[in-house]
N, C-alpha and C positions, 0 to 999 in steps of 0.2 A: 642718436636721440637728440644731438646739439640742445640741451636743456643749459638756464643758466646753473653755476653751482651754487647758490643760494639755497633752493629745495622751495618746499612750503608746508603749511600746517593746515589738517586737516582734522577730521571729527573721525574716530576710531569706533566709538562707542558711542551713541546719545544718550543724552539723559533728562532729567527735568528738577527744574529751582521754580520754588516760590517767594514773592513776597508780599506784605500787608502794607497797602497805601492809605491812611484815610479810609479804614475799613474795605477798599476795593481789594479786591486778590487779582494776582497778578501769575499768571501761572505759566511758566515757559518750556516748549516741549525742543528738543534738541534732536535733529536726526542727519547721519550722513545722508548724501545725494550726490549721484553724478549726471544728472539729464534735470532739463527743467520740467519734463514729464515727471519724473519721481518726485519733484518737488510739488508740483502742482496736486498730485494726488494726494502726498502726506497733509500738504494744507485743507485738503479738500475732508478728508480722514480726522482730522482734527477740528474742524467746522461741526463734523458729524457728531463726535465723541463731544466735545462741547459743546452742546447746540443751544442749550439755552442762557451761556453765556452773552454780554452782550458786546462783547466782540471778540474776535480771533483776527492778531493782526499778526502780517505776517515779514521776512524778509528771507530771499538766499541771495548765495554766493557760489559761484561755477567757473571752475576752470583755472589751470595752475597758476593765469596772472590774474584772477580773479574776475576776467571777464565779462561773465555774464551776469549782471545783478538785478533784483524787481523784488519792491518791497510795495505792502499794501497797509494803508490805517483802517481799514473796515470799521467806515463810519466814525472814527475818531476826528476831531481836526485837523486839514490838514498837515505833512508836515511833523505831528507831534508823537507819531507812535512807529509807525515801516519803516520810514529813515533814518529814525535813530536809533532804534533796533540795527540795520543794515549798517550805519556808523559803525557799532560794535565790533561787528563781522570783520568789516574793513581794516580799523584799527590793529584789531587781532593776531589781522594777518592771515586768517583762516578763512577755506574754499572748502567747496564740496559741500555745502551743509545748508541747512534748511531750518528755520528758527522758526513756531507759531509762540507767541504770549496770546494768552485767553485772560481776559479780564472781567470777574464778575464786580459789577459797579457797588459803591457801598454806601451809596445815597450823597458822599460829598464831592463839589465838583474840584478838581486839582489843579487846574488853569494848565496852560499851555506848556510850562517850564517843570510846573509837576508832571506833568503826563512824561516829558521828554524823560525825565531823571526815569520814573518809574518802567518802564519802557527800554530802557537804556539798563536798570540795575536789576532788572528781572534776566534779560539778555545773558546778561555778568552770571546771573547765579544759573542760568539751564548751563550756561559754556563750564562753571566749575563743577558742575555734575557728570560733568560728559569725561571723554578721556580724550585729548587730542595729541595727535602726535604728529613728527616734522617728517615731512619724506625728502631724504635728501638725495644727491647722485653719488654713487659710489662706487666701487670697483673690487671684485671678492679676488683679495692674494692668495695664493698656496704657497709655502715653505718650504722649501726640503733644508732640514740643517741638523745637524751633532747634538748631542744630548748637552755640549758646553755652551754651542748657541744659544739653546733653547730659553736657560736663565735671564740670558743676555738680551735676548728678543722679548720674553713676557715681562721685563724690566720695563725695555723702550716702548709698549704697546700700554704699559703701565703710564707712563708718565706721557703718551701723547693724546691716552683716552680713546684705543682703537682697540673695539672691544674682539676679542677672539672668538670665532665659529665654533670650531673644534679641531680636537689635538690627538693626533694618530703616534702610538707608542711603538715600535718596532726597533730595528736593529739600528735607526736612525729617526730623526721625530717629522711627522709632517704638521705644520701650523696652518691653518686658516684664519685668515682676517678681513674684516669690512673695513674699506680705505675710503673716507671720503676723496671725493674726487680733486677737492685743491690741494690736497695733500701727497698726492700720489707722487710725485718727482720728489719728494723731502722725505717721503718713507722709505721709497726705494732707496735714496742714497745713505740713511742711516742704517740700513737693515747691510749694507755692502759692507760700512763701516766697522759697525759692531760685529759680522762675522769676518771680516777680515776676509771680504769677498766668495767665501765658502758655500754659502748657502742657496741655494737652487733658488729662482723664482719663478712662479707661472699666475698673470697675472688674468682677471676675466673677462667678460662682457662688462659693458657699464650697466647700471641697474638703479634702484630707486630703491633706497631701504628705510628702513626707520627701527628706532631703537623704542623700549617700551620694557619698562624696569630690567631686568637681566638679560633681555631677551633680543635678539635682530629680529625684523620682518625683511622678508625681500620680495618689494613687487615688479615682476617680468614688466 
């Protein structure tokens, strides 16, 4: 895969935040994307759904160095609504995602620096609505070790923050683990350590996982 071990963060779930500017509403719709086609549709989707708003402005963000970016102020001035929307994105840190803010106007005008904040703090509130999470590079271990290991292994898996897949109970224990990838030489040689070299290992494919309350994802 040669990715670097950094990862990046992406949008799991969209979602949507609003806020009230000077009586303007400001309403921000949040959705994963991996093509600038699915982007271009969901804005297109949300022009619709909105339509007699008086604008739908928009920004994404594509590709794990964040590549490919295009934000639009539909009819705002320039300047003062897509790219600081898209700032947001950037800052973030977050790819793959697709941000519309719909603003219905509320008779007062905000000047350039309000538009920016409002624009920018609508942005803030669809991304706290949404669920994102970090896909990192990582390596799934197997264990073979003694039921004395095993303590000794959920201990150090405890205190490095490497969460366990699953744990097979038999006449010896097998462990599962997601290893981040700069970790992987520092695990191995503690896991030698603490068994006193005993314990079997079989390590995987590299892969991209993300973690998401109790839970691993693993994307191929």
């Amino acid at each position: 895969m040669g990715m670097d071990e950094l990862g990046y963060r992406v949008v799991y779930t969209g979602g949507e935040g609003e806020i009230v500017e000077k009586k303007s509403r400001f309403i921000a719709t949040v959705k994963p994307v991996e093509s600038e086609d699915e982007a271009s549709a969901f804005i297109a989707e949300m022009k619709k759904k909105y339509w007699d708003a008086r604008h739908n402005c928009s920004a994404f963000v594509i590709g794990a160095r964040q590549e490919l970016t295009r934000c639009s102020d539909d009819g705002e001035p320039a300047q003062t609504a897509g790219r600081p929307m898209l700032d947001v994105l950037l800052r973030e840190g977050i790819t793959n995602v697709a941000v519309v803010v719909t603003r219905y106007f509320g008779g007062v005008l905000l000047g350039t620096g309000g538009l920016v904040r409002a624009y920018q703090a609508a942005t803030q509130a669809g991304l706290a609505a949404s669920v994102v999470i970090e896909k990192k590079p990582g390596r799934k271990l197997v264990i073979g070790t003694d039921y004395t290991g095993l303590g000794k292994l959920q201990y150090l898996f405890a205190q490095l923050g490497i969460s366990i897949l699953d744990t097979a109970y038999g006449a010896d224990v097998e462990l599962s683990v997601m290893v981040p990838l700069p970790q992987q030489q520092k695990v191995e040689k503690e896991i030698t350590e603490k068994t006193s070299g005993s314990a079997k290992l079989e390590w995987g494919e590299e892969v991209l996982y993300a973690e998401l309350e109790d839970k691993v994802m693993i994307f191929e």
